[in-house]
Steps between C-alpha positions, in 0.01 A plus 500: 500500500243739492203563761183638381446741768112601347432105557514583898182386640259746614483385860890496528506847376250637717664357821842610436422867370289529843802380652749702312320787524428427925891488540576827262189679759710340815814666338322861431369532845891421635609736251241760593593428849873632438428806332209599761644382901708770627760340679800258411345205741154564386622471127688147560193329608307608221673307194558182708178285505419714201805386280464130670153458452482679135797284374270184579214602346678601187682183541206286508331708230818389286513136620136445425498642148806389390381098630181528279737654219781218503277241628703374726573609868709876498609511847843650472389851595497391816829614566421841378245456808750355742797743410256781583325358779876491716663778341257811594445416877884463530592812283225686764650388788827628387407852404296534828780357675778765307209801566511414865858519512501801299232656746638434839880594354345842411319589857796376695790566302724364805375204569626277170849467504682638192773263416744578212737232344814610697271443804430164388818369444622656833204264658616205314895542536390559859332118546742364346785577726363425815 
């Protein structure tokens, strides 16, 4: 089965190249924010609501043109919405969380314990007998 993609009515094109091209701006002005922020927490807030918010409008871009296309209702890019939408503030809170780490184990170089694997089994050998 083919789809005429020309055949796409004018209205439906208009509204999802506005909205494709809305999320691809969102996107840019994350991406922008990357290359020009100067530190590492500055430059993990910029992509967030950027990649979030530019995935949906690209995303609804999609799901309206491809509905008018198929004539019927396209809603599975949803999930491209969804999967985006949970994965970026987790993957932020994770490198801000490993930076932090990273950060405080550089000033005070004393402070976090530095365990090897002999260590560990010692510990666990050690709770187990008593």
């Amino acid at each position: 089965m083919t789809t005429g993609y020309a055949d796409v009515p004018l209205w439906a094109a208009i509204v999802s190249a506005a909205f494709i091209l809305l999320g691809a701006g969102l996107s840019l002005v994350g991406a922008v924010g990357v290359a020009r922020l100067s530190t590492f927490y500055d430059r993990i807030h910029a992509p967030t609501l950027a990649t979030s918010w530019g995935a949906g409008g690209m995303v609804m871009g999609s799901m309206i043109f491809f509905t008018a296309a198929e004539g019927r209702p396209v809603i599975h890019e949803i999930l491209i919405g969804v999967f985006v939408t949970v994965t970026t503030p987790v993957t932020l809170m994770m490198l801000g969380r490993a930076a932090v780490y990273r950060d405080r184990s550089e000033q005070n170089p004393g402070a976090l314990p530095k365990e090897t694997s002999v260590d560990r089994a010692d510990t666990v050998s050690n709770h187990k007998g008593s």
